[in-house]
Phi, psi and omega in degrees: 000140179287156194238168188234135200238120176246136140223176181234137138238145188245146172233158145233145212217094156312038213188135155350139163305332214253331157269333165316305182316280164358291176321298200264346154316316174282064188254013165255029141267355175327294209291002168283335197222357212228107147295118185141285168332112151257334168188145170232119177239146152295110161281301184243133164314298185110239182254199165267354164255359185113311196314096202097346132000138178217095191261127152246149167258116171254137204246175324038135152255213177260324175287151185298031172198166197231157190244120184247138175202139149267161154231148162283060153006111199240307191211120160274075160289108177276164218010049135297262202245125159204126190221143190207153163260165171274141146227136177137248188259327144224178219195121185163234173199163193234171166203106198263159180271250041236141160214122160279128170234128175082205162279001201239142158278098169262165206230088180271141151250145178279085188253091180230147213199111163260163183254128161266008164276138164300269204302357135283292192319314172321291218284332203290356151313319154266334174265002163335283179312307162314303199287331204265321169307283150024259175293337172286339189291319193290317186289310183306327189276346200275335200271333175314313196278326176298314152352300197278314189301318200275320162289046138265331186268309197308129154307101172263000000 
């Protein structure tokens, strides 16, 4: 049986909404800046917004093992919104935020996720909690490095 993963992650960002947005909209640059991202390819192009868009993604953590899932581009608010399903090894939906207050961007993320590995689901009773690190050690670095990336671009 698949076990089901919710998490909210919040970043604030010193940095325009419209790079932030950028950044992270632009994700088959994840693995230039993001520890963790071991590759991002484009399958499907989508619309002319993107929309129908088709990403796989290969993941590292801190734990010994790596996770391949796509996503789908469901819905585009530029710098707003960006919401997609999972397919693959985990299989559900995402949902990135955006809000500018000030100089500061915050970034909420949406993660609900059931798992199609056999061996997490077997284990997921005891490794639940591993895995739910797992994923904040991944979410803290996309935000440390998005962080490192963007005081390269920003003018001070």
């Amino acid at each position: 049986m698949a076990t089901q993963y919710s998490f909210v992650t919040y970043w604030q960002i010193n940095a325009p909404v419209e790079q932030v947005w950028d950044a992270i909209y632009n994700s088959t640059d994840w693995s230039n800046w993001w520890k963790g991202v071991i590759a991002v390819k484009e399958v499907n192009e989508g619309d002319e917004n993107g929309i129908g868009g088709v990403r796989e993604y290969t993941w590292k953590s801190a734990l010994p093992y790596r996770l391949t899932f796509s996503m789908k581009l469901t819905e585009k608010q530029l710098y707003k919104k960006l919401s997609g399903v999972a397919f693959g090894e985990l299989e559900g939906n995402g949902t990135w935020e955006f809000e500018q207050k000030g100089d500061i961007t915050f970034v909420t993320y949406y993660w609900n996720v059931f798992t199609n590995k056999l061996w997490m689901n077997y284990l997921s009773f005891i490794l639940k909690p591993a895995f739910q690190y797992n994923h904040d050690v991944v979410m803290r670095w996309g935000e440390e490095c998005l962080k490192k990336k963007l005081e390269n671009v920003i003018p001070r």
